[in-house]
C-alpha positions in Angstrom: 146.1 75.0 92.1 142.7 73.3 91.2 142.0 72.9 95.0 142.5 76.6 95.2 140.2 77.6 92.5 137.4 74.9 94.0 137.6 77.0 97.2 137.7 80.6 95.6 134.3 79.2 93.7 132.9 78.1 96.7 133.5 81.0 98.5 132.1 82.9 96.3 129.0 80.5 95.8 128.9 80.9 100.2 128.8 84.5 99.9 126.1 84.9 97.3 124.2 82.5 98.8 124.1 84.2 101.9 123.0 87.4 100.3 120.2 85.9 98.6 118.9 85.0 101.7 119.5 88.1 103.5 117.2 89.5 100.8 114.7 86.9 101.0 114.4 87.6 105.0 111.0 90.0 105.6 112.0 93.4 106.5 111.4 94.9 109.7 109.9 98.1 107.7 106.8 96.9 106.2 104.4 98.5 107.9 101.4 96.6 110.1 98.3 98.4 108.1 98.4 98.2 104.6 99.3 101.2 103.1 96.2 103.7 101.5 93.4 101.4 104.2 93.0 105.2 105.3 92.0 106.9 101.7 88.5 107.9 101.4 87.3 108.1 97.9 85.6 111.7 96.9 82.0 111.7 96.0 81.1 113.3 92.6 77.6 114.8 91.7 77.0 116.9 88.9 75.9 120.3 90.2 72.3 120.4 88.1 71.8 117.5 90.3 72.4 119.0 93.8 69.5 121.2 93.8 67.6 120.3 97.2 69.8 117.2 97.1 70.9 115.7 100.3 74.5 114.3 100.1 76.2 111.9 102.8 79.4 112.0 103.5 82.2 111.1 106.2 84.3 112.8 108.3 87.5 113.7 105.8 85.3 112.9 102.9 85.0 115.8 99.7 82.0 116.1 97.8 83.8 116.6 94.1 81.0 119.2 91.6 81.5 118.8 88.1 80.5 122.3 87.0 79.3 121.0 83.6 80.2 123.7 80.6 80.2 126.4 83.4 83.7 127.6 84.2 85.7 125.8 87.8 86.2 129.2 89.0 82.5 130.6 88.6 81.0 129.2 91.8 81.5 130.6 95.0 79.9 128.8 98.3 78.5 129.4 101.7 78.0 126.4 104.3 75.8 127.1 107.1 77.6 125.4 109.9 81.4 126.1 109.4 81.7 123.3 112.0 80.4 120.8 109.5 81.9 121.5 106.4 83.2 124.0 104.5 83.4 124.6 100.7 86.5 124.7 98.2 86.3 127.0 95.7 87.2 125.3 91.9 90.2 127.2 90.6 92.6 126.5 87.4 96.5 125.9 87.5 97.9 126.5 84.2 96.1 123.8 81.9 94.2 121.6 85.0 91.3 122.5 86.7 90.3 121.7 90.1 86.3 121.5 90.6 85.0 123.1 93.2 83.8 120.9 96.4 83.0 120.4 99.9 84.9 119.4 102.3 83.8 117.4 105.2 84.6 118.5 108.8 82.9 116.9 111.9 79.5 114.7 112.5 76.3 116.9 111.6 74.1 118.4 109.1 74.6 121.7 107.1 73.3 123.8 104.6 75.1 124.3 101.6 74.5 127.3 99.0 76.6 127.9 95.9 76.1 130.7 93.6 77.5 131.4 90.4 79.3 134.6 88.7 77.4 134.1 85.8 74.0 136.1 85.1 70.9 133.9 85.5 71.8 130.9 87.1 70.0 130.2 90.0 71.7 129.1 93.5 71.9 126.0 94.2 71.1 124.8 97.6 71.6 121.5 98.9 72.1 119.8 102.7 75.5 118.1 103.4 75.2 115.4 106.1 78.7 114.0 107.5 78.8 111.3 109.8 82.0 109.9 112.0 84.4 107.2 110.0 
């Protein structure tokens, strides 16, 4: 009987043993890049600093505008060469707002104007130049 419990514990021991290593193998999942090596982070400029600005940015890369005390949702855009760029209007969803931005496109050089809803606040225009990653 005490032989029989020895090898019921050492069978046991065998088996958990064997599943610790299992688990201690590397998996064949990880991936070969690390994961996020592809994220490019936004660029952020306050808008009363854009004015005749020039701005460089990548391909994939946003240009984030903090409005300031002016509403998200006041500033509409134009870019010159679609192409290029193009611009994200700032909205709000429920109780977060998103800033308005631009978006970059494709290697080249545009023109950027943004406007605002509110009276007396004069465009701001600015030159957006993307290159490749």
């Amino acid at each position: 009987m005490r032989m029989t419990k020895f090898l019921a514990a050492a069978a046991i021991v065998a088996v958990a043993a064997a599943g610790l290593a299992g688990c201690a193998s590397g998996s064949s999942d990880t991936p070969a890049t690390p994961i996020g090596t592809n994220v490019i982070a936004p660029v952020t400029m306050e808008a009363n600093d854009l004015q005749g600005a020039t701005v460089d940015l990548v391909v994939g890369q946003v240009l984030n505008i903090n409005t300031g005390d002016l509403a998200v949702d006041s500033y509409t855009g134009e870019v010159a060469d679609a192409s290029v760029a193009t611009f994200v209007a700032g909205h709000k969803d429920d109780d977060v707002e998103f800033n308005p931005g631009v978006q970059a496109l494709a290697a080249g050089k545009t023109d950027v104007t943004m406007t605002n809803s509110n009276g007396g606040i004069q465009p701001l225009s600015f030159t957006v130049v993307v290159s490749a990653k």
